[in-house]
Chimera marker file (.cmm) of the C-alpha trace (Angstrom):
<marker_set name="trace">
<marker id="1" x="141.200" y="38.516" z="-56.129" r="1" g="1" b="0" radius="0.5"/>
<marker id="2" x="138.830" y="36.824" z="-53.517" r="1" g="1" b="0" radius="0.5"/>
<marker id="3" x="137.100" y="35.065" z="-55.858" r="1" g="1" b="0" radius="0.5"/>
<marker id="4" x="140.371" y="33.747" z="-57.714" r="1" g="1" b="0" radius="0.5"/>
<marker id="5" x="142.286" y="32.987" z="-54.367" r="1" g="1" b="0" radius="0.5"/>
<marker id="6" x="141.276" y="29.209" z="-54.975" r="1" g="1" b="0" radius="0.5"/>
<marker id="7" x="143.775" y="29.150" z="-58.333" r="1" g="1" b="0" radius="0.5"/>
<marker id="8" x="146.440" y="31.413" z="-56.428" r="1" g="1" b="0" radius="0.5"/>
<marker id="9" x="149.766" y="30.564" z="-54.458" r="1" g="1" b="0" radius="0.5"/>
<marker id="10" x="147.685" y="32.669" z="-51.484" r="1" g="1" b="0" radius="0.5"/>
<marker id="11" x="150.800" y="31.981" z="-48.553" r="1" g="1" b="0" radius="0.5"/>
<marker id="12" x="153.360" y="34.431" z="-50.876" r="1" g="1" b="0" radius="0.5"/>
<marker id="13" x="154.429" y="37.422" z="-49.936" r="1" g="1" b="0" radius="0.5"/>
<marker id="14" x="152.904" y="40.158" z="-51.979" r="1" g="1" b="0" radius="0.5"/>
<marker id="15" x="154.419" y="43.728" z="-52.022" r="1" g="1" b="0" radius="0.5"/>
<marker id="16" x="152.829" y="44.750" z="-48.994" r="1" g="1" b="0" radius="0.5"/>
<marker id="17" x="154.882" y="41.851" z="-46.936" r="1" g="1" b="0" radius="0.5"/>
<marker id="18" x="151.758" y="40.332" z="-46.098" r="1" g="1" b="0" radius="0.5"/>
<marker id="19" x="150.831" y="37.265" z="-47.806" r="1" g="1" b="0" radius="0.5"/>
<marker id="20" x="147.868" y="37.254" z="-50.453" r="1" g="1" b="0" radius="0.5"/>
<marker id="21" x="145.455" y="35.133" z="-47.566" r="1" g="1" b="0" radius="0.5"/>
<marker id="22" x="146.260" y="38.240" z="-44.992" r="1" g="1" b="0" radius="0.5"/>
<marker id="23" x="145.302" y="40.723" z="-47.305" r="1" g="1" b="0" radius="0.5"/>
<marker id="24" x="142.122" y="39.522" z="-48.580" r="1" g="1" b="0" radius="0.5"/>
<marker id="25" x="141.258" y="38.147" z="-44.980" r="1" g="1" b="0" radius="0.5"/>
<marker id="26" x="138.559" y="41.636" z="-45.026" r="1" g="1" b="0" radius="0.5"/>
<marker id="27" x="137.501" y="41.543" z="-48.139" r="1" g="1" b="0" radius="0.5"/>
<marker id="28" x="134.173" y="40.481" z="-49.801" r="1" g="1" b="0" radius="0.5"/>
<marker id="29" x="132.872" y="40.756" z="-53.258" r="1" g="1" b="0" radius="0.5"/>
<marker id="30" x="129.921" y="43.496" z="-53.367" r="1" g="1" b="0" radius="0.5"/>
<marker id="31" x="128.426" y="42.634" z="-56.588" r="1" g="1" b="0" radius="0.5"/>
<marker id="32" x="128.328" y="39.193" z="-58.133" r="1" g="1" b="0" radius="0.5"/>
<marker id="33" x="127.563" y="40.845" z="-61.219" r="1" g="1" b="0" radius="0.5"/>
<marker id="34" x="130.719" y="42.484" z="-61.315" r="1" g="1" b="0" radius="0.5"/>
<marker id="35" x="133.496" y="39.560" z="-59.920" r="1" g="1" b="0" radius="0.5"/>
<marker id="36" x="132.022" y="36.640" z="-60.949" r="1" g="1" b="0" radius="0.5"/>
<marker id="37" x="131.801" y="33.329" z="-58.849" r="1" g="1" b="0" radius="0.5"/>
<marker id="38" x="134.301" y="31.106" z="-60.916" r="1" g="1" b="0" radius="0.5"/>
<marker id="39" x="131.332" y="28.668" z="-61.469" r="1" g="1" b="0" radius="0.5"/>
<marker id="40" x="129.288" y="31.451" z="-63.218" r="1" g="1" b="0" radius="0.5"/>
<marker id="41" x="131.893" y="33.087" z="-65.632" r="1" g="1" b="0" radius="0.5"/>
<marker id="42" x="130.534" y="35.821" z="-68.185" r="1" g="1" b="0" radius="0.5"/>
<marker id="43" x="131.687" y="33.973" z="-70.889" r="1" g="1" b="0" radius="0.5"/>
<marker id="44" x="131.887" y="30.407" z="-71.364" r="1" g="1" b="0" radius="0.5"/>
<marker id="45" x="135.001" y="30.257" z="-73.703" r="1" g="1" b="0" radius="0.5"/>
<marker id="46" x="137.456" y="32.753" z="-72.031" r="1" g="1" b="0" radius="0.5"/>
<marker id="47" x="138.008" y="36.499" z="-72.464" r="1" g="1" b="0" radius="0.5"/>
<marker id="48" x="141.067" y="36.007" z="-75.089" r="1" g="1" b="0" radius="0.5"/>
<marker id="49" x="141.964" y="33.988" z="-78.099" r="1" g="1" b="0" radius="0.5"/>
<marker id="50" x="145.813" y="33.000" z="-79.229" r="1" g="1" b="0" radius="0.5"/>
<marker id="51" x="145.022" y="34.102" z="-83.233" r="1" g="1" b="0" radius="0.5"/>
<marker id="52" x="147.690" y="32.463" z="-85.911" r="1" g="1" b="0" radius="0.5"/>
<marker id="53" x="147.890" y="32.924" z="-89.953" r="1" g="1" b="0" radius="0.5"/>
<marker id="54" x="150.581" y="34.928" z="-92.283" r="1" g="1" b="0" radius="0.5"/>
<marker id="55" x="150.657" y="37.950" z="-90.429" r="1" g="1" b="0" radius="0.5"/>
<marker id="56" x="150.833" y="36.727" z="-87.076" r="1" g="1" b="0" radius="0.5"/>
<marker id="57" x="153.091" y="34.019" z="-87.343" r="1" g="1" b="0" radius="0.5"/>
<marker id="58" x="154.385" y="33.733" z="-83.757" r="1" g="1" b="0" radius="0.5"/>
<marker id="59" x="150.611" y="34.276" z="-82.997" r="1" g="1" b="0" radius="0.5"/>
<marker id="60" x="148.670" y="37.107" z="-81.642" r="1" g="1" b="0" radius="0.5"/>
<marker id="61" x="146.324" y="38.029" z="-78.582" r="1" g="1" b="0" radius="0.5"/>
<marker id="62" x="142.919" y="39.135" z="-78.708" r="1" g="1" b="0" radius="0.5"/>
<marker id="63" x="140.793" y="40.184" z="-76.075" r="1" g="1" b="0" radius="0.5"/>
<marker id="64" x="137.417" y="37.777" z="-77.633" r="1" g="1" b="0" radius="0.5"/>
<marker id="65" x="135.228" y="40.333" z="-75.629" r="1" g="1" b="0" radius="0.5"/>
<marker id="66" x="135.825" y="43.617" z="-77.278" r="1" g="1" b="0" radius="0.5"/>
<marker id="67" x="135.593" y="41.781" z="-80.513" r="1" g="1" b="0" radius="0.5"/>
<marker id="68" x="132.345" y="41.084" z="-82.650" r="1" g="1" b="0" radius="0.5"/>
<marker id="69" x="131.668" y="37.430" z="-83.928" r="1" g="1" b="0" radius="0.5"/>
<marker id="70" x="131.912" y="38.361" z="-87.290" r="1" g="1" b="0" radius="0.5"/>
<marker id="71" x="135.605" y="40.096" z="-86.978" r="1" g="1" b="0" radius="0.5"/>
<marker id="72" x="136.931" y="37.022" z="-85.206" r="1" g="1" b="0" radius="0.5"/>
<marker id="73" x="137.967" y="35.982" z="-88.993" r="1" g="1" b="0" radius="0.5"/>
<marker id="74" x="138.958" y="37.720" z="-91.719" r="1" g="1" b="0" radius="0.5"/>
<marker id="75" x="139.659" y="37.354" z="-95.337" r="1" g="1" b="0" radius="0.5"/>
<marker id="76" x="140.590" y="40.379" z="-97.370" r="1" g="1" b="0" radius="0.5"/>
<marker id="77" x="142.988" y="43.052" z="-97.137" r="1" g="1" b="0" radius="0.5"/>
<marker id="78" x="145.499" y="43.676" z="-94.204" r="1" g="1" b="0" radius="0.5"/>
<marker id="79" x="148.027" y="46.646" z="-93.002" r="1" g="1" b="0" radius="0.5"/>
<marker id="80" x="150.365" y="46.039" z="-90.394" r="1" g="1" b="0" radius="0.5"/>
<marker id="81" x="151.593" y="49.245" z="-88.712" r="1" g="1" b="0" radius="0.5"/>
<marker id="82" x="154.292" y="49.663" z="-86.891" r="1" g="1" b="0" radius="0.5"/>
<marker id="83" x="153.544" y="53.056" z="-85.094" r="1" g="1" b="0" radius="0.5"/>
<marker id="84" x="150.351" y="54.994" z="-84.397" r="1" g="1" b="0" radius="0.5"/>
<marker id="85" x="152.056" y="57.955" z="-86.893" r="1" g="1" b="0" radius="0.5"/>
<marker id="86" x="152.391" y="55.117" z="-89.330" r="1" g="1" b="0" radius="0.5"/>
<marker id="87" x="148.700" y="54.397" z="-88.997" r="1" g="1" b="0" radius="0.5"/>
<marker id="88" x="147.558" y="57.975" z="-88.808" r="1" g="1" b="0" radius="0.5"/>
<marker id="89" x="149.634" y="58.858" z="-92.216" r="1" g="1" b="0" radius="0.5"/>
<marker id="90" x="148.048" y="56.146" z="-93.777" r="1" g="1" b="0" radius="0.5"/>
<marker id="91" x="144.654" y="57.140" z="-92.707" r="1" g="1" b="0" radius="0.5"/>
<marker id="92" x="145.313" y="61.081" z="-93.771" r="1" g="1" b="0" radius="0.5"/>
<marker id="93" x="146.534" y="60.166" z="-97.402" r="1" g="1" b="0" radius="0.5"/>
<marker id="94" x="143.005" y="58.058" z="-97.609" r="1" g="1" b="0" radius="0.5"/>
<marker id="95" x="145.898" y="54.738" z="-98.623" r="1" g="1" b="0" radius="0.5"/>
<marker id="96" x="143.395" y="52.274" z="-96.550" r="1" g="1" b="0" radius="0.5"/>
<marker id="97" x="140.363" y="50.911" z="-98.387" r="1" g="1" b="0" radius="0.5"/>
<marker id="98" x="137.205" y="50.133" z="-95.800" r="1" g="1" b="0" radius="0.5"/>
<marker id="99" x="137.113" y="46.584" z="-94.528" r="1" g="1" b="0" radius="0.5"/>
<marker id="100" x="140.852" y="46.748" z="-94.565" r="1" g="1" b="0" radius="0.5"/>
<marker id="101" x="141.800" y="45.028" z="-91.371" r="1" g="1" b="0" radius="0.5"/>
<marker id="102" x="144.584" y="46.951" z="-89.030" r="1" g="1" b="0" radius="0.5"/>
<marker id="103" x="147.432" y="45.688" z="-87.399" r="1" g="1" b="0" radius="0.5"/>
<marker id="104" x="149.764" y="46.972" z="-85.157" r="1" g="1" b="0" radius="0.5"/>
<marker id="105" x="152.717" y="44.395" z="-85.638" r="1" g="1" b="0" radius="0.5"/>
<marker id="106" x="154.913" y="43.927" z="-82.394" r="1" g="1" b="0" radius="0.5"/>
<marker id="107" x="153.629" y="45.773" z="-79.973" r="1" g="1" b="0" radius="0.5"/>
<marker id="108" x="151.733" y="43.938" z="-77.303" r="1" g="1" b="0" radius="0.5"/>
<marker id="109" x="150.245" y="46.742" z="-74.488" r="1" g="1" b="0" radius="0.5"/>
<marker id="110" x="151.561" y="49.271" z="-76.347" r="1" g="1" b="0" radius="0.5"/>
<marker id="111" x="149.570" y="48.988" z="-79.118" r="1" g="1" b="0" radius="0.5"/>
<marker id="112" x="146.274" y="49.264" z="-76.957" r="1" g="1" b="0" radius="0.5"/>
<marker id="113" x="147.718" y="53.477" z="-76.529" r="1" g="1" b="0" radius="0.5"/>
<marker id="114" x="148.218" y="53.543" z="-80.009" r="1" g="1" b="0" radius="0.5"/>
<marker id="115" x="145.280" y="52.332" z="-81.030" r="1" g="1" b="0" radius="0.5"/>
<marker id="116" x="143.392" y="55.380" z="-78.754" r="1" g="1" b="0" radius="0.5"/>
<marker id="117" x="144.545" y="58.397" z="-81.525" r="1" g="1" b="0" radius="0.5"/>
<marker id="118" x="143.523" y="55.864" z="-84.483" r="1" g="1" b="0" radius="0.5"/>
<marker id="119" x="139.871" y="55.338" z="-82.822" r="1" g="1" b="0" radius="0.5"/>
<marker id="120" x="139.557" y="59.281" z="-82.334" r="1" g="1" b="0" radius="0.5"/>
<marker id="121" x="140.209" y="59.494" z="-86.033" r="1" g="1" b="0" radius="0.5"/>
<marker id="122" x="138.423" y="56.471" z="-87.342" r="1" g="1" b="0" radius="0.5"/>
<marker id="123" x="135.128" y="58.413" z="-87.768" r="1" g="1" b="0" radius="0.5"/>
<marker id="124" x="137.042" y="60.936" z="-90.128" r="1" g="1" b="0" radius="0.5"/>
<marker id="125" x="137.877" y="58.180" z="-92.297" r="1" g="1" b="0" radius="0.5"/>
<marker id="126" x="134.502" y="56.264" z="-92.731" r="1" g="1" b="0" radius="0.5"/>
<marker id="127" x="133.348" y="59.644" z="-94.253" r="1" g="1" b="0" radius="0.5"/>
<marker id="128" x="135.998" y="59.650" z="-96.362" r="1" g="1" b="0" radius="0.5"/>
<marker id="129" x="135.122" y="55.965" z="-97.806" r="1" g="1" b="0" radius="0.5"/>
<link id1="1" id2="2" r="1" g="1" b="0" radius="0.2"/>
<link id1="2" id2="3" r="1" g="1" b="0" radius="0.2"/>
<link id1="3" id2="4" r="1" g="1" b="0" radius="0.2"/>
<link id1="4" id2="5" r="1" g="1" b="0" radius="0.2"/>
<link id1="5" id2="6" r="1" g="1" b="0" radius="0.2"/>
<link id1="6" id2="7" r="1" g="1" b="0" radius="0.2"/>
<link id1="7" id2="8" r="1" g="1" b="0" radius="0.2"/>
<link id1="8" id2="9" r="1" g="1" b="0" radius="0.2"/>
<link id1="9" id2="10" r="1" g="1" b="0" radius="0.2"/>
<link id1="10" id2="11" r="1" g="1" b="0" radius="0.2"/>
<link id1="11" id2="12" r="1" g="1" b="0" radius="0.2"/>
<link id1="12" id2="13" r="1" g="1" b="0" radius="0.2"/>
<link id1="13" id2="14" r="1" g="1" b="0" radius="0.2"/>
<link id1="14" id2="15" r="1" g="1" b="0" radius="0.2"/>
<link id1="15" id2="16" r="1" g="1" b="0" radius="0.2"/>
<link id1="16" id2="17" r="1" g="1" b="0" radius="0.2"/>
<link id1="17" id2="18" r="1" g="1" b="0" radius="0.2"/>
<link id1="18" id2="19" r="1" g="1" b="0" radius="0.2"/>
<link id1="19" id2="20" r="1" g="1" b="0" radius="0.2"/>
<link id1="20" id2="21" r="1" g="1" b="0" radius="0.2"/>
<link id1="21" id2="22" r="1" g="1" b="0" radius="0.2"/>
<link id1="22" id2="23" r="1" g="1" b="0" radius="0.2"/>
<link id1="23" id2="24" r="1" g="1" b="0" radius="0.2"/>
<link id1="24" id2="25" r="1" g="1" b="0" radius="0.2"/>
<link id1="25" id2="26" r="1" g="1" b="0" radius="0.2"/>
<link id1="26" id2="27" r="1" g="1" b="0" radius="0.2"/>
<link id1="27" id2="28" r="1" g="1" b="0" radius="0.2"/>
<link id1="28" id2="29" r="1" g="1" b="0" radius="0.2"/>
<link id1="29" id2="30" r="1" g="1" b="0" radius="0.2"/>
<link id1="30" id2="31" r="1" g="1" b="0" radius="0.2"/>
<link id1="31" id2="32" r="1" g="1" b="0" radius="0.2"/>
<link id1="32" id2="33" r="1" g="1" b="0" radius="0.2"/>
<link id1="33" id2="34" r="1" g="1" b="0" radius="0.2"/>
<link id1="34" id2="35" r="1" g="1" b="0" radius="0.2"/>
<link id1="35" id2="36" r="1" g="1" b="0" radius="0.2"/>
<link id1="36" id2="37" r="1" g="1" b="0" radius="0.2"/>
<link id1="37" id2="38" r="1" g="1" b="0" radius="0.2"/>
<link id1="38" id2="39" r="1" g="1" b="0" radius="0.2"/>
<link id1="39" id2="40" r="1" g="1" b="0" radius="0.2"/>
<link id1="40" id2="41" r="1" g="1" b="0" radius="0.2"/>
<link id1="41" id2="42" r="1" g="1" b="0" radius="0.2"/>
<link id1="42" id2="43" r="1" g="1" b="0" radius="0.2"/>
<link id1="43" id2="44" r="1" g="1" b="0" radius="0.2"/>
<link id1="44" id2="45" r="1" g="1" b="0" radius="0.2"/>
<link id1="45" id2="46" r="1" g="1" b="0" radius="0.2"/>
<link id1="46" id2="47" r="1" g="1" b="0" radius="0.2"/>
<link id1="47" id2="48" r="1" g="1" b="0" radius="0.2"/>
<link id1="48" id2="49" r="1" g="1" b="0" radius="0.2"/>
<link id1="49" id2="50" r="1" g="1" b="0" radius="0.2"/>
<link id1="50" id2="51" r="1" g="1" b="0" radius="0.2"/>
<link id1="51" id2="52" r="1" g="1" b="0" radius="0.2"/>
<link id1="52" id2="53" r="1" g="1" b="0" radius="0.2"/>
<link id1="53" id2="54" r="1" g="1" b="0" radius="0.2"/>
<link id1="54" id2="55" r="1" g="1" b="0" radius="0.2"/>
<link id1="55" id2="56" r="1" g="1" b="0" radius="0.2"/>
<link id1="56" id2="57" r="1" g="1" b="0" radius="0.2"/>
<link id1="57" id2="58" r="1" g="1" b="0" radius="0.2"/>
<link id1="58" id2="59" r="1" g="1" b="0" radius="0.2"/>
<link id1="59" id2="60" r="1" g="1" b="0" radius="0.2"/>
<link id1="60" id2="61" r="1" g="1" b="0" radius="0.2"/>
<link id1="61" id2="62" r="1" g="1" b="0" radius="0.2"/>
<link id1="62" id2="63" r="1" g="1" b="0" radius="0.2"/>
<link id1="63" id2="64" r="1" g="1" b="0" radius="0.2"/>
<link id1="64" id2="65" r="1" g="1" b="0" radius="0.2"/>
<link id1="65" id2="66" r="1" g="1" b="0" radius="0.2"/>
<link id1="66" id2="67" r="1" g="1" b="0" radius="0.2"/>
<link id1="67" id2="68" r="1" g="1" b="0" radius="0.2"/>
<link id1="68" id2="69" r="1" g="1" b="0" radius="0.2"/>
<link id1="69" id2="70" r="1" g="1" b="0" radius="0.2"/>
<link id1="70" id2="71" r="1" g="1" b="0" radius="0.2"/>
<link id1="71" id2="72" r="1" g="1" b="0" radius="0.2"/>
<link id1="72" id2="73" r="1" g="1" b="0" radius="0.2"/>
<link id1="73" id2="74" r="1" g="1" b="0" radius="0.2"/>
<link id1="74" id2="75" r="1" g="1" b="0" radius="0.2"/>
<link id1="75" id2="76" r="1" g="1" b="0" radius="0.2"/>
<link id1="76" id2="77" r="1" g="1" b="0" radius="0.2"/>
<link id1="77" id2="78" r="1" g="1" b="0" radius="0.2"/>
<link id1="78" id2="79" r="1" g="1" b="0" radius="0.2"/>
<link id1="79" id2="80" r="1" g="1" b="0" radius="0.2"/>
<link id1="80" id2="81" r="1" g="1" b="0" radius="0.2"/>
<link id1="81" id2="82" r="1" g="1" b="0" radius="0.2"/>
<link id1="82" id2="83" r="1" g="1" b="0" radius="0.2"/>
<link id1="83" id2="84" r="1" g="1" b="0" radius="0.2"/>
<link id1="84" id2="85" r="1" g="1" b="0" radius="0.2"/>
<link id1="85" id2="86" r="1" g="1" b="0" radius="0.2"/>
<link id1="86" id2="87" r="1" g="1" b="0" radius="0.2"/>
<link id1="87" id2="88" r="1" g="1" b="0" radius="0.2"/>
<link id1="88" id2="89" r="1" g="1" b="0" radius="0.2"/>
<link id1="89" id2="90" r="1" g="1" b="0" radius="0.2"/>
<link id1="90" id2="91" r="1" g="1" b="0" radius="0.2"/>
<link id1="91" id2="92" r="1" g="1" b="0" radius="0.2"/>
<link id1="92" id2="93" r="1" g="1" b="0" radius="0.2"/>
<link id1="93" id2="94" r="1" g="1" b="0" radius="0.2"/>
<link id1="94" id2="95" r="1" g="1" b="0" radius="0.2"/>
<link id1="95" id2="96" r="1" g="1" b="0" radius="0.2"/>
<link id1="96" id2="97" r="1" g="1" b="0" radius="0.2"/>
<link id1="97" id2="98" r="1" g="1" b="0" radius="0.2"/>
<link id1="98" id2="99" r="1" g="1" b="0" radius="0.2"/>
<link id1="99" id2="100" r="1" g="1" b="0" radius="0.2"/>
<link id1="100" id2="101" r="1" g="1" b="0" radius="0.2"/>
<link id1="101" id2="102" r="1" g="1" b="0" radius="0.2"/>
<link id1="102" id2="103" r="1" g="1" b="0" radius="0.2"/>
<link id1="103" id2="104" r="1" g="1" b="0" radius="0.2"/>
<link id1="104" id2="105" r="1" g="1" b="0" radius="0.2"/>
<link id1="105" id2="106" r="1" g="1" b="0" radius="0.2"/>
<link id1="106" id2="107" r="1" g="1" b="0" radius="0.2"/>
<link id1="107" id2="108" r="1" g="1" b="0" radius="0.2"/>
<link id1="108" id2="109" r="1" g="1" b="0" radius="0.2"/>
<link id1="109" id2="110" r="1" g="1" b="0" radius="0.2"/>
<link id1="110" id2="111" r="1" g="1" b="0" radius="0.2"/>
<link id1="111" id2="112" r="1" g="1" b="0" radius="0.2"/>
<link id1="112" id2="113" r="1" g="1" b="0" radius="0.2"/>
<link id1="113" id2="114" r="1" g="1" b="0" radius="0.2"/>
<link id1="114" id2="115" r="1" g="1" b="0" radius="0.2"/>
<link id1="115" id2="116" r="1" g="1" b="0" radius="0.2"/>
<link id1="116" id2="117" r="1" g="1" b="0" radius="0.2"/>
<link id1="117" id2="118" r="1" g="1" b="0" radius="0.2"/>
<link id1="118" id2="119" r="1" g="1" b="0" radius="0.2"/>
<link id1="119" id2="120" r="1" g="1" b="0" radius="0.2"/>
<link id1="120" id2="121" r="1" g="1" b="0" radius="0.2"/>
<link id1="121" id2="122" r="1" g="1" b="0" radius="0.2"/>
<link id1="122" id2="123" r="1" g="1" b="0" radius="0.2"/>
<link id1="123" id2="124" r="1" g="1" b="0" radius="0.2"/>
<link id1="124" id2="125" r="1" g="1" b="0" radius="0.2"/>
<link id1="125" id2="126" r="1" g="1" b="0" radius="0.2"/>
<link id1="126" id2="127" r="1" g="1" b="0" radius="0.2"/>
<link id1="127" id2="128" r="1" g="1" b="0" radius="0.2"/>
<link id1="128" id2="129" r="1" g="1" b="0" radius="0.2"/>
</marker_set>
């Protein structure tokens, strides 16, 4: 939070009842690999992208980071699930062809839990492919 202080309403109260500037006053960054200086980010373009098409009409979030270069478009086959179970069903009656791209349609966070169960299982259905 040091390093973002800069870009941050720093006289508010926080939930401590000391203002943002009192509680960093002791604070230091240990590793500049770790926090980055705002002049030397880890990635020039951001860490998420605002994705748009048929199946996310109101748009989507993607963290760009955790996402190869060659997944950040896609054109073939889709699911959108709208549970983990959903997913997991689909997944155990072998109804999703490989390079089918999954969805978890209006979740936001939530779908990051959901997603944990479907990546333990994932290797169990590339063998079935």
């Amino acid at each position: 939070m040091k390093v973002l202080k800069p870009m941050l309403h720093a006289d508010v109260l926080t939930v401590t009842c000391k203002t943002i500037t009192q509680n960093l006053k002791n604070t230091r960054v240990l590793n500049n690999e770790v926090i980055r200086p705002l002049n030397k980010p880890a990635h020039a373009a951001g860490g998420i992208a605002i994705l748009t098409g048929n199946l996310a009409p109101a748009g989507a979030v993607v963290k760009t980071v955790a996402v190869s270069n060659g997944m950040l478009r896609h054109a073939g086959p889709a699911r959108v699930f709208d549970s983990e179970r959903e997913a997991v069903e689909a997944m155990r009656k072998k109804a999703i062809n490989a390079g089918t791209l999954w969805l978890f349609g209006t979740r936001g966070p939530l779908a990051v839990l959901e997603c944990l169960r479907c990546s333990y299982l994932l290797p169990q259905f590339l063998e079935w492919a």
